[in-house]
Backbone as CSV, one residue per row, in Angstrom:
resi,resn,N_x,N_y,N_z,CA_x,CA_y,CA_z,C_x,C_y,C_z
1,UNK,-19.807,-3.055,-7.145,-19.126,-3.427,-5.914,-17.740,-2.776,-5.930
2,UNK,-17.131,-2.190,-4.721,-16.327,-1.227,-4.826,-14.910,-2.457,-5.087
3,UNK,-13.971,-2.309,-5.433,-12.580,-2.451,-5.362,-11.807,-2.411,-4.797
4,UNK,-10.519,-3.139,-3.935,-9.148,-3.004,-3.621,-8.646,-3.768,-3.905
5,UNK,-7.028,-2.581,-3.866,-5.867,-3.184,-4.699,-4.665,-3.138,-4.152
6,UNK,-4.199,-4.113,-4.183,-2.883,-4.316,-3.524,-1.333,-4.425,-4.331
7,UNK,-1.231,-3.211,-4.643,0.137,-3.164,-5.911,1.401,-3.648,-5.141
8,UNK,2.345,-4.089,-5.747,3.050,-4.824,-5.645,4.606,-5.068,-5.046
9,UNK,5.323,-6.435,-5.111,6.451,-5.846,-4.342,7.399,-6.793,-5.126
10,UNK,8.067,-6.040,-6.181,8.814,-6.663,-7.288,9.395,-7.675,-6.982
11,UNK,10.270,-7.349,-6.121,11.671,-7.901,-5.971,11.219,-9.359,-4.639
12,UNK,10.140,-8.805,-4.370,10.053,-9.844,-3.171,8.705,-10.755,-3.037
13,UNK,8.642,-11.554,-3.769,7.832,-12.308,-4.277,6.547,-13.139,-3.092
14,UNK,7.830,-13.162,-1.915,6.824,-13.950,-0.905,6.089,-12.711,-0.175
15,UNK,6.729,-11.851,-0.090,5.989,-10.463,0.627,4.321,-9.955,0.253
16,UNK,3.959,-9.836,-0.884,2.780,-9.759,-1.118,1.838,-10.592,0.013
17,UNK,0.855,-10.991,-0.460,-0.675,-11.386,0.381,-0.330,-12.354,0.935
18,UNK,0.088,-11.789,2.577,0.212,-12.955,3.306,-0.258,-12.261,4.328
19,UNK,-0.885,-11.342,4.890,-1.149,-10.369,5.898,-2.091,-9.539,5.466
20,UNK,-2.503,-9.025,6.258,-3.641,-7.894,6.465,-2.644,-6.427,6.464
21,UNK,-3.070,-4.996,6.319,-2.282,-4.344,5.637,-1.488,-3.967,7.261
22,UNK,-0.833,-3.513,6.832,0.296,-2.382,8.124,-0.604,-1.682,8.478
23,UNK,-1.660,-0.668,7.707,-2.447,0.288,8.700,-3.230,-0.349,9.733
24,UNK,-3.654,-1.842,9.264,-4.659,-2.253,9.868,-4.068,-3.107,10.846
25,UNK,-2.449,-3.650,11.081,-2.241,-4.361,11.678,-1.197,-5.018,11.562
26,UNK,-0.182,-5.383,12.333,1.031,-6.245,11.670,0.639,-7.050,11.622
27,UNK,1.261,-8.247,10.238,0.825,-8.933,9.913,1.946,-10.004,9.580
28,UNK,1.479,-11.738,9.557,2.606,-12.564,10.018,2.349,-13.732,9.385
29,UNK,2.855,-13.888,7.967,2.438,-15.330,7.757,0.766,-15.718,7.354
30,UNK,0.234,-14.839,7.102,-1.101,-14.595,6.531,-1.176,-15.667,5.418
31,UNK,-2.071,-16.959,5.265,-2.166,-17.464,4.037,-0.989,-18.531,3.487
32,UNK,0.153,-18.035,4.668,1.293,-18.694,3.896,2.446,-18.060,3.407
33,UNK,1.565,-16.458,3.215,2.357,-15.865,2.070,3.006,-14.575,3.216
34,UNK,4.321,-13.863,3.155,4.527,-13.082,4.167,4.484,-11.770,3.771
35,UNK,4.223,-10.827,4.635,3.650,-9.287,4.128,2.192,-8.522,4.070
36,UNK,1.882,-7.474,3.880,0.814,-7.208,4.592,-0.318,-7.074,3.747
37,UNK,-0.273,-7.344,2.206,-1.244,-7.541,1.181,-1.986,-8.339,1.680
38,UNK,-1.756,-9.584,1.987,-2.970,-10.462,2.049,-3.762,-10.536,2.900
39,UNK,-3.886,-9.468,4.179,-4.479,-9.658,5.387,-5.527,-8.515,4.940
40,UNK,-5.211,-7.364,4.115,-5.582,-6.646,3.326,-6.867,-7.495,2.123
41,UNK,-5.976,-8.271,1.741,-7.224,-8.645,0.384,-7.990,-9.517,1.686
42,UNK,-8.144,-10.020,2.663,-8.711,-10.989,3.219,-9.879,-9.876,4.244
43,UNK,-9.762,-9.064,4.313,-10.649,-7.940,4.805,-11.403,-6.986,3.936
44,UNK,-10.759,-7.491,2.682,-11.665,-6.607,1.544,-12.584,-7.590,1.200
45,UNK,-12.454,-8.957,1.024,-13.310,-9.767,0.804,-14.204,-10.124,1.711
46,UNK,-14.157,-9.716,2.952,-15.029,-10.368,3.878,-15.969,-9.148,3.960
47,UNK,-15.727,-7.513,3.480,-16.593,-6.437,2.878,-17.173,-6.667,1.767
48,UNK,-17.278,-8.093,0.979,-18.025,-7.872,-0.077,-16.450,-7.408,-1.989
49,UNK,-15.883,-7.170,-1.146,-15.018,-6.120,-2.482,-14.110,-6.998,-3.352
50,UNK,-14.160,-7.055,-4.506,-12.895,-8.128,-5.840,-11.883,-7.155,-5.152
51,UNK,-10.909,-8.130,-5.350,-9.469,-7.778,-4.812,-8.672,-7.906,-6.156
52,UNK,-8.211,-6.613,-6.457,-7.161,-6.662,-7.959,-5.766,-6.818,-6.827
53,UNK,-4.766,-7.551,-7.497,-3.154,-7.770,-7.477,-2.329,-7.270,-8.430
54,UNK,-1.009,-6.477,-8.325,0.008,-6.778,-9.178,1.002,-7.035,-8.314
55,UNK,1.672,-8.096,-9.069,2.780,-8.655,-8.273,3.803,-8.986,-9.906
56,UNK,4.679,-9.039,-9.619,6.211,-9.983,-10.437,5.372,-10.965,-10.533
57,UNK,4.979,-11.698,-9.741,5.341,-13.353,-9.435,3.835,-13.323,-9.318
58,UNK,3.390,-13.648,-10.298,1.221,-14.062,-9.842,1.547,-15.219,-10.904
59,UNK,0.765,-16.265,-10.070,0.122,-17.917,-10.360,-0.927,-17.706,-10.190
60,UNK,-1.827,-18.895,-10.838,-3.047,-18.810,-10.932,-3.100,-19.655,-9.236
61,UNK,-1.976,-20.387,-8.553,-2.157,-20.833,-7.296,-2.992,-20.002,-6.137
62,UNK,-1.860,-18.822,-6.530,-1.555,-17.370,-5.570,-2.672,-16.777,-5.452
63,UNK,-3.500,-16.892,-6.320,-4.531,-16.301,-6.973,-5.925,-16.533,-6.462
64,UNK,-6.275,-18.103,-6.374,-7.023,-18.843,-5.509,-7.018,-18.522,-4.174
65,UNK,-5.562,-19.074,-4.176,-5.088,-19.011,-2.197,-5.488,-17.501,-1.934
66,UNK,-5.338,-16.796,-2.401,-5.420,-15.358,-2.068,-6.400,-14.461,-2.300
67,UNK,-7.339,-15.499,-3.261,-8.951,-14.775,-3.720,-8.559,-13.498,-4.254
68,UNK,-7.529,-13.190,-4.898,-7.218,-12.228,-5.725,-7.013,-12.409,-7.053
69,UNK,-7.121,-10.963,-8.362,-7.256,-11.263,-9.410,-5.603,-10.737,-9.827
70,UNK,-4.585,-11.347,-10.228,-3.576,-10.931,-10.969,-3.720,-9.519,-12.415
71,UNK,-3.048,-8.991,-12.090,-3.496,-7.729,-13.656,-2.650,-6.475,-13.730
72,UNK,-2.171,-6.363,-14.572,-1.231,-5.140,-14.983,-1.443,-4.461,-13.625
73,UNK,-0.792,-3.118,-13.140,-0.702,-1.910,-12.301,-1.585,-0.971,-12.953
74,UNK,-1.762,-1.111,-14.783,-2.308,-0.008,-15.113,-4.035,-0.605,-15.147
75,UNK,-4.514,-1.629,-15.382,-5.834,-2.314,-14.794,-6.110,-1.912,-13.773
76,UNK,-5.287,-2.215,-13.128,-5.053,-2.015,-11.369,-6.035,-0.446,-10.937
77,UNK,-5.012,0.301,-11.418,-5.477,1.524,-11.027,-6.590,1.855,-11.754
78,UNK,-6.574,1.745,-12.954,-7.941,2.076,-13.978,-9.504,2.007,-12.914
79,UNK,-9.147,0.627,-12.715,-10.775,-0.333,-12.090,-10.520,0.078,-10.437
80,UNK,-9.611,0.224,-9.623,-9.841,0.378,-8.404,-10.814,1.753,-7.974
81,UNK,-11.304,1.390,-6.998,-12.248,2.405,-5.840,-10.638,2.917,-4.907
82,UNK,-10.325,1.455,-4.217,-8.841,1.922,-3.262,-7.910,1.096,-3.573
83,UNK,-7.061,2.141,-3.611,-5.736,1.391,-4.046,-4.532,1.420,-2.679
84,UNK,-4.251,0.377,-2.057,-3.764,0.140,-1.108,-2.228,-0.121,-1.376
85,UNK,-0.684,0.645,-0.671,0.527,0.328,-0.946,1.139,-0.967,-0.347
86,UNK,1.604,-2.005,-0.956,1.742,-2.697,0.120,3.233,-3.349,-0.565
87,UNK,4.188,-2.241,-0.410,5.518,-2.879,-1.321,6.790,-2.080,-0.609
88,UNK,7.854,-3.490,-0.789,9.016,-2.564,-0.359,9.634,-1.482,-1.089
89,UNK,10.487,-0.696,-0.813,11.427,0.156,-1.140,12.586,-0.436,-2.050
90,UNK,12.204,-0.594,-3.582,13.764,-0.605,-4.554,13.482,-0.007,-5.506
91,UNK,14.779,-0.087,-6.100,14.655,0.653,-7.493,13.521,0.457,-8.115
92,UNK,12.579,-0.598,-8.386,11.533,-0.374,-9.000,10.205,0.129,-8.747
93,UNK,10.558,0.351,-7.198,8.945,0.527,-6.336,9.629,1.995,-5.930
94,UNK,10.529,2.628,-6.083,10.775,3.870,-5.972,9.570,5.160,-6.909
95,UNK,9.229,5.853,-6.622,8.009,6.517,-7.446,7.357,5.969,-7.971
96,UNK,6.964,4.715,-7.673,5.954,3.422,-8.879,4.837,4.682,-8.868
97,UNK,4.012,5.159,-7.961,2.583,6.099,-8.023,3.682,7.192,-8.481
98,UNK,3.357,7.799,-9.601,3.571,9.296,-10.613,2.560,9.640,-10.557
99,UNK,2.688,11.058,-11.655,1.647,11.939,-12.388,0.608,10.920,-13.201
100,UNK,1.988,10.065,-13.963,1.241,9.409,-15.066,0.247,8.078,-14.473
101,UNK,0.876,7.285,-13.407,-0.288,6.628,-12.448,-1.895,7.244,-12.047
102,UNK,-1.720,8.728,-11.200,-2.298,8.979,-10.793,-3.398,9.493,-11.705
103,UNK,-2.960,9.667,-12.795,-4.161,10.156,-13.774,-4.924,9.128,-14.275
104,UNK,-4.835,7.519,-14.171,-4.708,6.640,-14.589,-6.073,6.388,-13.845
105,UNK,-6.374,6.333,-12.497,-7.453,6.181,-11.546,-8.758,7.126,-11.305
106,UNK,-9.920,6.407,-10.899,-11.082,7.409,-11.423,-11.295,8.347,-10.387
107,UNK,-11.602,9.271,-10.522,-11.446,10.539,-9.575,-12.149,10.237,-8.159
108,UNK,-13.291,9.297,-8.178,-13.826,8.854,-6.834,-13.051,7.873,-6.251
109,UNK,-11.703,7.557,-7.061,-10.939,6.710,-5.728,-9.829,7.251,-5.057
110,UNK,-10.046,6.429,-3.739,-8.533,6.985,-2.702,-7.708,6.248,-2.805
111,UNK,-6.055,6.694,-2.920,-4.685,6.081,-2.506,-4.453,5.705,-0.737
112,UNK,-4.288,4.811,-0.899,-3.515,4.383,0.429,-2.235,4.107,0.698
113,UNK,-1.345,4.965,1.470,0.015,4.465,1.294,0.420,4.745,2.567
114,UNK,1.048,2.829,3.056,1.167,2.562,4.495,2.815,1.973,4.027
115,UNK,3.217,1.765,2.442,4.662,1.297,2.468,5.793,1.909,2.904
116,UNK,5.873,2.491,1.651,7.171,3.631,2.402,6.894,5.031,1.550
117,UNK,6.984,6.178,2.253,6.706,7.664,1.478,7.062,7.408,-0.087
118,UNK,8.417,6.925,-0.540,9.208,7.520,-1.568,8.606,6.218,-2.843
119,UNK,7.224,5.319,-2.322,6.748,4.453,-3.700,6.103,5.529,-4.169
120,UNK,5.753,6.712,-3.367,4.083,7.389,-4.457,5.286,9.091,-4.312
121,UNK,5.290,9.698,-5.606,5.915,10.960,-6.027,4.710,11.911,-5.282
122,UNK,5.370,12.504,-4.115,4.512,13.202,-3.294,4.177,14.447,-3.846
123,UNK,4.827,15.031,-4.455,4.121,16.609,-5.300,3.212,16.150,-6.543
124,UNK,3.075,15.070,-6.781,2.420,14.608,-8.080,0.889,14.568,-7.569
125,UNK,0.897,13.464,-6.312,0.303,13.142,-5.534,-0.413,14.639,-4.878
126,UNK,-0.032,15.744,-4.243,-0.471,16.685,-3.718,-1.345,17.456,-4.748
127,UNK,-0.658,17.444,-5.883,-1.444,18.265,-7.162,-2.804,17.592,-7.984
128,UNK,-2.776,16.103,-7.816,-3.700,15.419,-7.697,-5.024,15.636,-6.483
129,UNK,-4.503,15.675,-5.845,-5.395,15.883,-4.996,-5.858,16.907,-4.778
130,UNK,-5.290,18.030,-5.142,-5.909,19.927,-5.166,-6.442,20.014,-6.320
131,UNK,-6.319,18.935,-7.508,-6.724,19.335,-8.179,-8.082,18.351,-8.281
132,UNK,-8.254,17.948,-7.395,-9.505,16.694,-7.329,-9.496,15.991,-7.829
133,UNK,-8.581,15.570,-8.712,-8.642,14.219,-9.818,-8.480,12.816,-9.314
134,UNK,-8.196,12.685,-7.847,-8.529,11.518,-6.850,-9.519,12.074,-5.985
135,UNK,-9.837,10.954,-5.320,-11.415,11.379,-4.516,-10.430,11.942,-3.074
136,UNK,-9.723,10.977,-2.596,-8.488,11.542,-1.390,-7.120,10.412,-1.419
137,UNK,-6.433,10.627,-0.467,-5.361,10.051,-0.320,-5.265,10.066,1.347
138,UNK,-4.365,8.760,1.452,-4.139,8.683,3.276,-2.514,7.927,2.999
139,UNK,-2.071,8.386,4.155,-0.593,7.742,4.347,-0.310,7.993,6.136
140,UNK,0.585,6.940,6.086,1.253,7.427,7.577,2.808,7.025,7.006
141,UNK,3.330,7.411,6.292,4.424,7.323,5.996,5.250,8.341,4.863
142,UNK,6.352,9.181,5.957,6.658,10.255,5.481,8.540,10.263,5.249
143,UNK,8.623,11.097,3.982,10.254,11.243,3.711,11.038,11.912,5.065
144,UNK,10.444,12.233,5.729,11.348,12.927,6.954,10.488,13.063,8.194
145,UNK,10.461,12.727,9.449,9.414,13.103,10.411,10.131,13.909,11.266
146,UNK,9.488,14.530,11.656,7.823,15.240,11.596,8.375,15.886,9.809
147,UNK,7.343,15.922,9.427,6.670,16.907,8.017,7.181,18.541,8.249
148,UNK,7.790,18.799,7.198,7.920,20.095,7.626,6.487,20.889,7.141
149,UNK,6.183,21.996,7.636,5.479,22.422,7.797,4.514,22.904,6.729
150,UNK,5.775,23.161,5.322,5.285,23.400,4.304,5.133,22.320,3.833
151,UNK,5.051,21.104,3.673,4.698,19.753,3.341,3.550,19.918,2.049
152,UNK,3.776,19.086,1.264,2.689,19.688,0.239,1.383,19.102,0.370
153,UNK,1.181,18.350,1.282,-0.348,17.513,1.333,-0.478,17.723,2.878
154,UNK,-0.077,18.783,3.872,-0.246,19.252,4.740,-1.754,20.072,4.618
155,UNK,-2.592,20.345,4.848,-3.504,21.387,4.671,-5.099,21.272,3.564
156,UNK,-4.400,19.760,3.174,-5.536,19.442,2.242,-6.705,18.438,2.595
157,UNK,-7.450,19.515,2.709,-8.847,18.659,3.076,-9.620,17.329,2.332
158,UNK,-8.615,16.612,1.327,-8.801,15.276,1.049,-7.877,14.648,1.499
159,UNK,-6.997,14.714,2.198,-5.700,14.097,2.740,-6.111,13.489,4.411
160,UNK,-5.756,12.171,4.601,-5.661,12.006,5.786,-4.391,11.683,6.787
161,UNK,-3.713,12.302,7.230,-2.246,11.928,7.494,-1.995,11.568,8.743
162,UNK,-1.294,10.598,8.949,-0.942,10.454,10.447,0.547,9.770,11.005
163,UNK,0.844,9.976,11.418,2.359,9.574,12.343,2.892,8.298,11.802
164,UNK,3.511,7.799,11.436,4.521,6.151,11.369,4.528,5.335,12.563
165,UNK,3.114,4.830,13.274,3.543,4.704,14.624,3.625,3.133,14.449
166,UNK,2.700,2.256,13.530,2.600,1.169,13.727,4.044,0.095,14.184
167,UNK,5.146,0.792,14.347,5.735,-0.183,14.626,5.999,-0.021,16.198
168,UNK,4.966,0.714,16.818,5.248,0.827,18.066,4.010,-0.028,18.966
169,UNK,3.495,-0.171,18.238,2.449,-1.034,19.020,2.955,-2.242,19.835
170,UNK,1.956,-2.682,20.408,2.759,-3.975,21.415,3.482,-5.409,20.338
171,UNK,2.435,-5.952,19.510,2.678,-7.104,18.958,3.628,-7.277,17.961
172,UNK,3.776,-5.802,17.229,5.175,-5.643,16.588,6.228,-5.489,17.141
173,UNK,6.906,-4.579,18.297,7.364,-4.544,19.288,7.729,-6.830,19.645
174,UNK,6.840,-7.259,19.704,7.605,-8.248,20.381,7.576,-9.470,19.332
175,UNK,7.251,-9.214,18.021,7.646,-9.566,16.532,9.045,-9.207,16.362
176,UNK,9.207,-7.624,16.502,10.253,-7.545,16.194,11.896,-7.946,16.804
177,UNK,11.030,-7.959,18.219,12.089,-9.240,19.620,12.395,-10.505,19.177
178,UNK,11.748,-10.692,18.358,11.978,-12.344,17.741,12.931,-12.184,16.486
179,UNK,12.902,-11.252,15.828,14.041,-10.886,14.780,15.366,-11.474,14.534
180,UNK,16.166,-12.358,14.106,17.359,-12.018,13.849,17.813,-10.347,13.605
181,UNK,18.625,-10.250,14.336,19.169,-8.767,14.117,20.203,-8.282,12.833
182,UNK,20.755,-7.616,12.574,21.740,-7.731,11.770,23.046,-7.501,12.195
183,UNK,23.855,-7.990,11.213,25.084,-8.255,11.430,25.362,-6.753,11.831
184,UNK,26.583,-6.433,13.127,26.888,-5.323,13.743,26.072,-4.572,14.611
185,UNK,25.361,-5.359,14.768,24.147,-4.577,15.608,24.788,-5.490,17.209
């Protein structure tokens, strides 16, 4: 039975599995828990698929509630089919996917990365993938938009790439109307 995995979001403990992922949908309070892992593990399970986790913060509560299995990043990737991004941007989720990650996963699985460009080392990632040692990779989330042209996962026929649009949709759009704004705004 195939695998997904929802790696993690250090620093922000409630963010994990509370939502279904960003590609698939904004997501709000999923489970309890806020962020777009859990709407994610809750659509992998209703396909049949074990849902691996790494998180900081895994209880055996979280775990239940979330029908997910807690386990290293390097489990994680070892055993996954897809490995799904579902983490903010800090110092520790900065290049979390490397060379040394990506070699880590079995060549018939795909990366998914809907967090932010700069968790997965994109030339690591491109050379991985030319060199077939992942099955493919998909993202809609890029260090600069539009891609410049020479982009290194531009042109590769295991790559699926597409625009940053999800925050333009209607229901985020009026999610994000409900926002406290920030200070100076």
């Amino acid at each position: 039975m195939p695998l997904i995995v929802i790696p993690y979001n250090l620093g922000y403990p409630k963010v994990l599995p509370e939502g279904l992922t960003h590609g698939l949908g904004e997501v709000k309070h999923f489970n309890d828990i806020p962020g777009g892992g859990g709407r994610m593990a809750a659509l992998a399970r209703a396909f049949g698929m074990r849902v691996l986790c790494t998180t900081a913060h895994p209880t055996p509560e979280r775990a239940r509630r979330l029908g997910t299995e807690f386990v290293p990043l390097e489990t994680l990737l070892h055993d996954a089919d897809f490995v799904s991004l579902h983490a903010a941007l800090d110092g520790q989720t900065r290049s979390l996917i490397g060379a040394k990650e990506l070699a880590l996963m079995k060549p018939t699985a795909y990366l998914v990365n809907t967090a932010r460009a700069e968790v997965v080392d994109t030339a690591a990632l491109a050379q991985a993938l030319r060199e077939h040692r992942i099955a493919g990779a998909s993202t809609d989330v890029w260090d600069h938009e539009p891609p410049a042209p020479d982009h290194p996962l531009l042109g590769l026929t295991n790559a699926v790439l597409a625009p940053h649009l999800g925050w333009n949709a209607d229901t985020a759009k009026w999610r994000m109307k409900d926002r406290p704004q920030p200070s100076g705004s």
